[in-house]
Biopython code that builds the backbone (N, CA, C, O; Angstrom):
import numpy as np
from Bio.PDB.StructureBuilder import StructureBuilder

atoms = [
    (1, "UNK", "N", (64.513, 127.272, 87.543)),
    (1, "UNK", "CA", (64.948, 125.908, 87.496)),
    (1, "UNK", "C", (66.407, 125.847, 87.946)),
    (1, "UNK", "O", (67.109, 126.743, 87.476)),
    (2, "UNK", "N", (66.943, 125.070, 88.673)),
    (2, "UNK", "CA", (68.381, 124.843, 88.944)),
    (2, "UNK", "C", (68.677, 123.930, 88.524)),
    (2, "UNK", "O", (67.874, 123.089, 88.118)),
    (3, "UNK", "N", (70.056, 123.795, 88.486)),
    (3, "UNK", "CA", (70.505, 122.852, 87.970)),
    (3, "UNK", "C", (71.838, 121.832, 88.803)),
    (3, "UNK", "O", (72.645, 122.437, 89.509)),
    (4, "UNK", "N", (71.941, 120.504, 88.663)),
    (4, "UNK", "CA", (72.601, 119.840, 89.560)),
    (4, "UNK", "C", (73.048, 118.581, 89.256)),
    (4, "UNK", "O", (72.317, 118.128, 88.375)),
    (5, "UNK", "N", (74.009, 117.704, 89.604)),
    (5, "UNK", "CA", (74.243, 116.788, 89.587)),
    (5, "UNK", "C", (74.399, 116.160, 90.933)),
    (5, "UNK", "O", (74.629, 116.766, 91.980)),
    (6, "UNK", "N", (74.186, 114.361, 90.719)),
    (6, "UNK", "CA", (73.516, 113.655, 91.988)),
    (6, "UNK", "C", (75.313, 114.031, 92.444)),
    (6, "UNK", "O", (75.568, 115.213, 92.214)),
    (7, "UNK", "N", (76.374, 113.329, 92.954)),
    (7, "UNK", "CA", (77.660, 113.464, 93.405)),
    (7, "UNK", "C", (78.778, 113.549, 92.800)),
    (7, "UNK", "O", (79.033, 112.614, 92.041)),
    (8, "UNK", "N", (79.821, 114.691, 92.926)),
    (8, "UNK", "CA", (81.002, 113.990, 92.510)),
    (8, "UNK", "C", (81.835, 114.004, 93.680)),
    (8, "UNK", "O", (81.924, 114.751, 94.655)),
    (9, "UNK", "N", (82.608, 112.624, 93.176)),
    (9, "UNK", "CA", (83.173, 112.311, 94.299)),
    (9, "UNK", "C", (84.545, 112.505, 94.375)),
    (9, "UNK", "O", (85.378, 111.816, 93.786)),
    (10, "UNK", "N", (84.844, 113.727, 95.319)),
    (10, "UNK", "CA", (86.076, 114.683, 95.613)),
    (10, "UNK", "C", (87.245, 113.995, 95.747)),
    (10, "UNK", "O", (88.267, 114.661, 95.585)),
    (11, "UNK", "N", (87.369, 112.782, 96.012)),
    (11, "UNK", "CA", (88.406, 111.538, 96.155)),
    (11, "UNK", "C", (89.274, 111.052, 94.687)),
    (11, "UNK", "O", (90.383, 110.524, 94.607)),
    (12, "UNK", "N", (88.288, 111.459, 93.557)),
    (12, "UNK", "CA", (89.052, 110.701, 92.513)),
    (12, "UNK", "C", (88.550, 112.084, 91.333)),
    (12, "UNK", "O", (88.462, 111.887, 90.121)),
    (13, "UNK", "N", (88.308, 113.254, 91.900)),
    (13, "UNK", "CA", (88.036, 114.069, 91.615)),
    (13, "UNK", "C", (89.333, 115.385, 91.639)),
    (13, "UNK", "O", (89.529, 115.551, 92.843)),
    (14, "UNK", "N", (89.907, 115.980, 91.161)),
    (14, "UNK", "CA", (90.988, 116.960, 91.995)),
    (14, "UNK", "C", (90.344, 118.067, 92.507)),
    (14, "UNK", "O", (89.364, 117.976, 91.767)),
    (15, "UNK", "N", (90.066, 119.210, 93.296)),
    (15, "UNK", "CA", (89.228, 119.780, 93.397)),
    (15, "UNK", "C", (89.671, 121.186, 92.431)),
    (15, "UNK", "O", (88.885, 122.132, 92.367)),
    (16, "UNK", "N", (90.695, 121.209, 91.865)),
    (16, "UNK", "CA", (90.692, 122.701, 91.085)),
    (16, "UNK", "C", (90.057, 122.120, 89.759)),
    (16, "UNK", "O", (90.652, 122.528, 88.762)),
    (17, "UNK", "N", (89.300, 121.512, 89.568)),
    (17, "UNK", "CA", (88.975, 120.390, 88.305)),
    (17, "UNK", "C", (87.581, 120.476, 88.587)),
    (17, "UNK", "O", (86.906, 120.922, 87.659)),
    (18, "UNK", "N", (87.119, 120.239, 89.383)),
    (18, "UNK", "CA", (85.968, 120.493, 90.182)),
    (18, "UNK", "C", (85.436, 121.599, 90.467)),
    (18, "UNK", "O", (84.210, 121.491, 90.449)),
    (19, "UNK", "N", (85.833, 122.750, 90.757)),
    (19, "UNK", "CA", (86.045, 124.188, 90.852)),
    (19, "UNK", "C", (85.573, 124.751, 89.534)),
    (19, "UNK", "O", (84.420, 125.119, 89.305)),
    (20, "UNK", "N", (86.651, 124.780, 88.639)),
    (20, "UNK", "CA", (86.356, 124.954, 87.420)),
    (20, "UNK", "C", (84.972, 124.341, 86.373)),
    (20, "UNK", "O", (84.044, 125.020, 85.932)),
    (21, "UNK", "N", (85.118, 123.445, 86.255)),
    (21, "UNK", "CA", (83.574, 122.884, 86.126)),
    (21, "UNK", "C", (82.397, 123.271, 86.704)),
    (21, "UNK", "O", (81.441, 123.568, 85.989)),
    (22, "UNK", "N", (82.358, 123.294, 87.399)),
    (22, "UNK", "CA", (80.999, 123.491, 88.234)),
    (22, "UNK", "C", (80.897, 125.116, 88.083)),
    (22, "UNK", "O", (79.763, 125.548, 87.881)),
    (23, "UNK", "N", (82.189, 126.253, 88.177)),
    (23, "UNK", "CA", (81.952, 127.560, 88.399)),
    (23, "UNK", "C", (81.903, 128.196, 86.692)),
    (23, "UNK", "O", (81.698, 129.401, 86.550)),
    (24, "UNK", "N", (82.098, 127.334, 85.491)),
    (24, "UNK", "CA", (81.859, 127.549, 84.369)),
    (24, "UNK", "C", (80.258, 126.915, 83.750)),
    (24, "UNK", "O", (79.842, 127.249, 82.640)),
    (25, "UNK", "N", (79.579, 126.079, 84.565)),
    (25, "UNK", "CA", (78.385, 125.208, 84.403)),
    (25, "UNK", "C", (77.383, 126.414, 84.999)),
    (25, "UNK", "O", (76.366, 126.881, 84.484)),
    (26, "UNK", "N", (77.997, 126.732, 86.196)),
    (26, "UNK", "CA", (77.483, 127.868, 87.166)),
    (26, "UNK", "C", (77.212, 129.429, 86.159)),
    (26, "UNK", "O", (76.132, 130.020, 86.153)),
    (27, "UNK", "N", (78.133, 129.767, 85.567)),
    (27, "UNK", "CA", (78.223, 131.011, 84.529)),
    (27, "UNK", "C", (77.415, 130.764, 83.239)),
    (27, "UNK", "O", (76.586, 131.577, 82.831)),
    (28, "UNK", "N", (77.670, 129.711, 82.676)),
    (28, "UNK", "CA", (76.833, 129.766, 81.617)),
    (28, "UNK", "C", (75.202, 129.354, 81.975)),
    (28, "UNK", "O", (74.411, 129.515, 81.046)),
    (29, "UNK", "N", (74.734, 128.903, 83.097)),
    (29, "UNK", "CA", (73.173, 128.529, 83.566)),
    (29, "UNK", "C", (72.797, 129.922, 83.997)),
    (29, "UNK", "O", (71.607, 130.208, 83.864)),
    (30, "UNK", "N", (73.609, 130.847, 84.495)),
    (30, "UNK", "CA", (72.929, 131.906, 84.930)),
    (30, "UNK", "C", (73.258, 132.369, 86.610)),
    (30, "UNK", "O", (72.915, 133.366, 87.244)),
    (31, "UNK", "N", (74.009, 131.266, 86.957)),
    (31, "UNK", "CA", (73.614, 131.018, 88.718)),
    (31, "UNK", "C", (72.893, 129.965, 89.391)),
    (31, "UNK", "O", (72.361, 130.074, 90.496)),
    (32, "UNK", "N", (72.908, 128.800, 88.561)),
    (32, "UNK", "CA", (71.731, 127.900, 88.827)),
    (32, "UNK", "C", (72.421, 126.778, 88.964)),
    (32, "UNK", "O", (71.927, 125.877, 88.286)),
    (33, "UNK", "N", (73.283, 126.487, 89.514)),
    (33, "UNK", "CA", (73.818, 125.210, 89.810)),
    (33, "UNK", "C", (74.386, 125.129, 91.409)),
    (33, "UNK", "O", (75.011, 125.872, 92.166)),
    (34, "UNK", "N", (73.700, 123.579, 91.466)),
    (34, "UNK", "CA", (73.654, 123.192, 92.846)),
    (34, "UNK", "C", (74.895, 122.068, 92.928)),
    (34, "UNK", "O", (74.790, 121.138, 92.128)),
    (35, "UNK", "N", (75.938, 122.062, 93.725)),
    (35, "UNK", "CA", (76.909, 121.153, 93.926)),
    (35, "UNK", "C", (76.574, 120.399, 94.758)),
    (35, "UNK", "O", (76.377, 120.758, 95.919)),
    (36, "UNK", "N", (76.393, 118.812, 94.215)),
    (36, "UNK", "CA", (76.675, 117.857, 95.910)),
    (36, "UNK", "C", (77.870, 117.086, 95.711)),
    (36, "UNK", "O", (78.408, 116.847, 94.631)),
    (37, "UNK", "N", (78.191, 116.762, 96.723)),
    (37, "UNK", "CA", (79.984, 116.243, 96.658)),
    (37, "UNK", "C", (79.697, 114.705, 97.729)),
    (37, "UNK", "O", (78.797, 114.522, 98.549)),
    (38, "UNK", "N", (80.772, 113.831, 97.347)),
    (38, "UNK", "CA", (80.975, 113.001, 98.505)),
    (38, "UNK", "C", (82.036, 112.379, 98.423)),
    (38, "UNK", "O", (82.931, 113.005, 97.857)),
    (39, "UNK", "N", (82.372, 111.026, 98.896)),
    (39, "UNK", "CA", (83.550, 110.737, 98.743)),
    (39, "UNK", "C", (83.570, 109.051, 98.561)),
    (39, "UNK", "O", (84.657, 108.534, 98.819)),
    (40, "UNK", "N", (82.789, 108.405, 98.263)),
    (40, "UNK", "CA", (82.617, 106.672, 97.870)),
    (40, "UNK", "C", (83.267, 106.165, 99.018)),
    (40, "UNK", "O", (84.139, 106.572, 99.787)),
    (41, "UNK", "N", (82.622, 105.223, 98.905)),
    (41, "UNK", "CA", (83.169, 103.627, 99.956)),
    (41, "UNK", "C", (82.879, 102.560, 98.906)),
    (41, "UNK", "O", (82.414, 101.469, 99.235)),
    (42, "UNK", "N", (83.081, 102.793, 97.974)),
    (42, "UNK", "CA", (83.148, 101.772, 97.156)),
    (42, "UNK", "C", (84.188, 101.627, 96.789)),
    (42, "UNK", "O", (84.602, 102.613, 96.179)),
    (43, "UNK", "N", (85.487, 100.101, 96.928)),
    (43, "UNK", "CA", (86.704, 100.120, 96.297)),
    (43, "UNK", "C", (86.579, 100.169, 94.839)),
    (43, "UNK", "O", (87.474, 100.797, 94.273)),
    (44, "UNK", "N", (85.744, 99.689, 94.163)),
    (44, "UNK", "CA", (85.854, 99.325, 92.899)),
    (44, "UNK", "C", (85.779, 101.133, 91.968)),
    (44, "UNK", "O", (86.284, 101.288, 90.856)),
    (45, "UNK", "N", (85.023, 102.335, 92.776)),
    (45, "UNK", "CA", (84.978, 103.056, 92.579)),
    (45, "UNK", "C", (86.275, 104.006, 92.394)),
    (45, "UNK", "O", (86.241, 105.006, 91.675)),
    (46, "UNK", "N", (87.361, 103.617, 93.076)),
    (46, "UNK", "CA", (88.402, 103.819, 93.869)),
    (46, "UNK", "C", (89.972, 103.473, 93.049)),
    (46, "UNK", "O", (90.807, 104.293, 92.666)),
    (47, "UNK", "N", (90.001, 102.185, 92.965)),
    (47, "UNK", "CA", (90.642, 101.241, 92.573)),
    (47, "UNK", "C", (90.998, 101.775, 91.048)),
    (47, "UNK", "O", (92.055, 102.404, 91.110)),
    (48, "UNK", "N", (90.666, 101.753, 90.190)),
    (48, "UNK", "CA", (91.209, 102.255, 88.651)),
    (48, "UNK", "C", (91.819, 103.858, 88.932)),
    (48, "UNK", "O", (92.188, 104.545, 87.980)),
    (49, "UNK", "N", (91.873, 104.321, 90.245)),
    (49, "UNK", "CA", (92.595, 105.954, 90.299)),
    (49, "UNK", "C", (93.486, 105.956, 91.072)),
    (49, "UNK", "O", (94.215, 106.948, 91.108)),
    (50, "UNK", "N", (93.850, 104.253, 92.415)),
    (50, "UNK", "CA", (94.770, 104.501, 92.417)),
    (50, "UNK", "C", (94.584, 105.001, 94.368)),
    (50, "UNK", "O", (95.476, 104.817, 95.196)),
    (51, "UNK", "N", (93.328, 105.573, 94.644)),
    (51, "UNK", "CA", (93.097, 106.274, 96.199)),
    (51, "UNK", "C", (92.695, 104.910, 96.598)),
    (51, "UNK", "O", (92.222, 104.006, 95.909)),
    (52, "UNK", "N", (92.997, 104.955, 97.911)),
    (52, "UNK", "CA", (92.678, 103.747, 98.977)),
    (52, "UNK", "C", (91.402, 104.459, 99.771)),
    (52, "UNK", "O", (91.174, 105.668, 99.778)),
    (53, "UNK", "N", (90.596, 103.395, 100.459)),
    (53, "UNK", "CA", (89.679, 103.574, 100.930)),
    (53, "UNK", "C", (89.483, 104.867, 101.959)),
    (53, "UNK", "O", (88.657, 105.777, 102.027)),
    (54, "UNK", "N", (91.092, 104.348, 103.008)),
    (54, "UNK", "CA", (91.423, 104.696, 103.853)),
    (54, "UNK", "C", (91.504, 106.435, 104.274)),
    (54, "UNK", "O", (91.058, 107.035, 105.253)),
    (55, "UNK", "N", (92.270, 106.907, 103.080)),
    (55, "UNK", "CA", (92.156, 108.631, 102.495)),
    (55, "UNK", "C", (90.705, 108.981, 101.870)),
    (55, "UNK", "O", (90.641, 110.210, 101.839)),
    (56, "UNK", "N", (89.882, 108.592, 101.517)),
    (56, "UNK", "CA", (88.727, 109.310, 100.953)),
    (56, "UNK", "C", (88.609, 110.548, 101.939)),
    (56, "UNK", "O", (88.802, 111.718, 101.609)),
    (57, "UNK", "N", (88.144, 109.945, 103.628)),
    (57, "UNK", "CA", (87.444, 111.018, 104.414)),
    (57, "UNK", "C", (88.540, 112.290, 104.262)),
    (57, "UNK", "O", (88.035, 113.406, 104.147)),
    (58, "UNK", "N", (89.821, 112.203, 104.255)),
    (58, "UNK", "CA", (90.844, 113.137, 104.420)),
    (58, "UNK", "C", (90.409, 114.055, 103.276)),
    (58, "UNK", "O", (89.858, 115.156, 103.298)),
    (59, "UNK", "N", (90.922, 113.076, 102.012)),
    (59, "UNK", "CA", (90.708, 113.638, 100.513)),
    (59, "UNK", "C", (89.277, 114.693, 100.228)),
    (59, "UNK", "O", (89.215, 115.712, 99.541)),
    (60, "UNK", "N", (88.327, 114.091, 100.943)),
    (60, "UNK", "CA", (87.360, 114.840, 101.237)),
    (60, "UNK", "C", (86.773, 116.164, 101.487)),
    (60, "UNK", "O", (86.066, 116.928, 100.830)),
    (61, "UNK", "N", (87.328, 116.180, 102.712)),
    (61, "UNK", "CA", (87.415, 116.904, 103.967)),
    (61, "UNK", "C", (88.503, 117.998, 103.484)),
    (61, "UNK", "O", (88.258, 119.175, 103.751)),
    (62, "UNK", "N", (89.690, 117.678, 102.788)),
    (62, "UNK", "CA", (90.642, 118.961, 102.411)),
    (62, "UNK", "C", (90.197, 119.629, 101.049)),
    (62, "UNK", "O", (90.415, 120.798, 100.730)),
    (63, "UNK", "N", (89.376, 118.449, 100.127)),
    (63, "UNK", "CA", (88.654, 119.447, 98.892)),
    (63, "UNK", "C", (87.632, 120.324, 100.009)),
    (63, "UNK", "O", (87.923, 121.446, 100.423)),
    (64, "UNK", "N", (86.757, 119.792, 100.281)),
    (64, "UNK", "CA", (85.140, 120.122, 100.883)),
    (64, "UNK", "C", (86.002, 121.967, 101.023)),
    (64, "UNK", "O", (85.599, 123.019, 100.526)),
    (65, "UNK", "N", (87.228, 121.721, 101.869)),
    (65, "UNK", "CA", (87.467, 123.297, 102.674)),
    (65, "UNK", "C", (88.201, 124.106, 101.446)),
    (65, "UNK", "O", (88.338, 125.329, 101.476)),
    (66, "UNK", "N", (88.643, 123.305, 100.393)),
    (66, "UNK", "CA", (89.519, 124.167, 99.416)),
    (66, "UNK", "C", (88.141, 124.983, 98.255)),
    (66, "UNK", "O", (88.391, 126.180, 98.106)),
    (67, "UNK", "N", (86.990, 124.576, 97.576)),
    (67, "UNK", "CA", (86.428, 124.710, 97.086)),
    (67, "UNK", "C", (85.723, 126.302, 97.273)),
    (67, "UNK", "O", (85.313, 127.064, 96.397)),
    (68, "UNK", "N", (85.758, 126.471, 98.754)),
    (68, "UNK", "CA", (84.846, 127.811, 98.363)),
    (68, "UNK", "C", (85.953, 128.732, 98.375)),
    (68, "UNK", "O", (85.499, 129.876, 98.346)),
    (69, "UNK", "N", (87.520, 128.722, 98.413)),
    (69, "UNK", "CA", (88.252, 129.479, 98.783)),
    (69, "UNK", "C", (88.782, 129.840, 96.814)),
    (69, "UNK", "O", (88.961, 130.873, 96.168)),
    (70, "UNK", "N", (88.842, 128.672, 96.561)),
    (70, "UNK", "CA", (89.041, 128.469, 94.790)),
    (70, "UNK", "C", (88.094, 129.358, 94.117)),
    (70, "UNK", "O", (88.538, 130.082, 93.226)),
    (71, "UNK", "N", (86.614, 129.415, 94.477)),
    (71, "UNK", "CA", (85.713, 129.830, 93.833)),
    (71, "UNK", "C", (85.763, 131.457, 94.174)),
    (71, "UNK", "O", (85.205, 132.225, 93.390)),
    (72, "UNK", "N", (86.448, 131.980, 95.368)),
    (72, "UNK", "CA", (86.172, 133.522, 95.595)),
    (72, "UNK", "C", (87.227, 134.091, 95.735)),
    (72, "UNK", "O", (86.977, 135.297, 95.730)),
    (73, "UNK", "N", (88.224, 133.930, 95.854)),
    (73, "UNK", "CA", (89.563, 133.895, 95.969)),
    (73, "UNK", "C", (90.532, 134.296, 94.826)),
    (73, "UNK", "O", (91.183, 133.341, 94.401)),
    (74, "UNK", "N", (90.865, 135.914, 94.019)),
    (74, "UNK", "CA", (91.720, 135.904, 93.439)),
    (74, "UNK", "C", (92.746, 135.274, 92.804)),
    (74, "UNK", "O", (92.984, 134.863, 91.668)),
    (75, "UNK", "N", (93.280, 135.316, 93.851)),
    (75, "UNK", "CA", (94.580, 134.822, 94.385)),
    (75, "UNK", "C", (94.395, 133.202, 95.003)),
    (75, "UNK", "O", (93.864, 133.262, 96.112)),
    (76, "UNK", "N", (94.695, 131.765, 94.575)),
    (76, "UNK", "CA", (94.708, 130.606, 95.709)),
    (76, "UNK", "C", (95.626, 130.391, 95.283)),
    (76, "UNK", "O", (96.134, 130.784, 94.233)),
    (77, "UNK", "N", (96.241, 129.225, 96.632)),
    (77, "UNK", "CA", (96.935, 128.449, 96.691)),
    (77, "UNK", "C", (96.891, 127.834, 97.619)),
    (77, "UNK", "O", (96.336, 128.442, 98.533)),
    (78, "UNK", "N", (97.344, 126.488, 97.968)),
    (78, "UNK", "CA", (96.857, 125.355, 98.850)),
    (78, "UNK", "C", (98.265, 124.246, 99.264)),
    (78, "UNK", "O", (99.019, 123.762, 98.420)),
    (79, "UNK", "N", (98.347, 124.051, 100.581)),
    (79, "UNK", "CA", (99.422, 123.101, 100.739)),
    (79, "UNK", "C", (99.017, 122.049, 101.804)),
    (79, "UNK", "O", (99.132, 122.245, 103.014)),
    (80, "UNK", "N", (98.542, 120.935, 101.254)),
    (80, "UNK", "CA", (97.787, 119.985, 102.149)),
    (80, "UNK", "C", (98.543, 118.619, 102.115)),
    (80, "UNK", "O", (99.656, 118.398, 101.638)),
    (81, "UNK", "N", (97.347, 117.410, 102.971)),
    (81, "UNK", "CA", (98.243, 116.588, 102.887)),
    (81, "UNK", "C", (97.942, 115.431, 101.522)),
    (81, "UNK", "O", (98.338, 114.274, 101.383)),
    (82, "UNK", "N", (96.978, 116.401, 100.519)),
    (82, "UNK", "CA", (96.508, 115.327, 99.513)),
    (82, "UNK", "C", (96.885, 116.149, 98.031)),
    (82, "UNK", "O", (97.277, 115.776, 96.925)),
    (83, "UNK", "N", (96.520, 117.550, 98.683)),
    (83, "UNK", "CA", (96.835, 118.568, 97.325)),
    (83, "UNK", "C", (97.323, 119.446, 97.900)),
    (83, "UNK", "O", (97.096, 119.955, 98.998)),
    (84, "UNK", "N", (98.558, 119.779, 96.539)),
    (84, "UNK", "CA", (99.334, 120.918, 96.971)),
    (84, "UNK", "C", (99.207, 122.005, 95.308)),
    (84, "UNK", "O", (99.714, 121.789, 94.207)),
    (85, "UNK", "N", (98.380, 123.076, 95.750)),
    (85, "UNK", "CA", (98.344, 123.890, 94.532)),
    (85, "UNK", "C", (99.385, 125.367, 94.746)),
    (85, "UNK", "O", (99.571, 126.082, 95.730)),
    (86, "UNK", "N", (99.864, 125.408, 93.509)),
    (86, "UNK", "CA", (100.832, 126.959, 93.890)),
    (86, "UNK", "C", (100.086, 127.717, 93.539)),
    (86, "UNK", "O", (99.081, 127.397, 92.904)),
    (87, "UNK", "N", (100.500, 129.398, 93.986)),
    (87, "UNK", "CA", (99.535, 130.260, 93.840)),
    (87, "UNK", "C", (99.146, 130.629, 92.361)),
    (87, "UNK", "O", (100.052, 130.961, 91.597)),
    (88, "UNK", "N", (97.920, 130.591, 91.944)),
    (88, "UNK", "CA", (97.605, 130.726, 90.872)),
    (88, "UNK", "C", (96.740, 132.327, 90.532)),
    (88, "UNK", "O", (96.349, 132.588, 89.395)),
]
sb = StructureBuilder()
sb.init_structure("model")
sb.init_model(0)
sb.init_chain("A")
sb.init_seg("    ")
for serial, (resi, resn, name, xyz) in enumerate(atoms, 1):
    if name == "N":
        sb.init_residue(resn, " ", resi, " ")
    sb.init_atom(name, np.array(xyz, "f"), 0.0, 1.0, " ", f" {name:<3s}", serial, name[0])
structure = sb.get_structure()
């Protein structure tokens, strides 16, 4: 059986927040968790965090590439134009 949730959406999401969750959901199931991600076009979705419509695809697009590097990666750190993580 796997396990999964329908989206979270990487925009109002941070992705080392995201990372963590999913790779501790991932450890305690066994290996059985399936990530889907996206990024809303809904303002109202949006709007109480503060992100504009306009950045989702960016916000997106720089989690989407930070996530598998977080998950295998000793050593990360990240300097983008939405998140900036020091090396942890």
């Amino acid at each position: 059986m796997r396990l999964g949730f329908g989206v979270v959406l990487l925009s109002v999401h941070h992705p080392l927040h995201v990372a963590v969750k999913t790779a501790t959901l991932d450890v305690l199931s066994g290996g059985r968790v399936d990530v889907g991600v996206g990024r809303s076009g809904n303002p109202y979705q949006l709007t109480p965090f503060g992100v504009k419509l306009e950045d989702t695809r960016g916000m997106w697009e720089e989690s989407l590439s930070m996530l598998p590097n977080i998950w295998t990666q000793e050593v990360f750190s990240h300097q983008g134009k939405y998140y900036n993580v020091p090396e942890r």
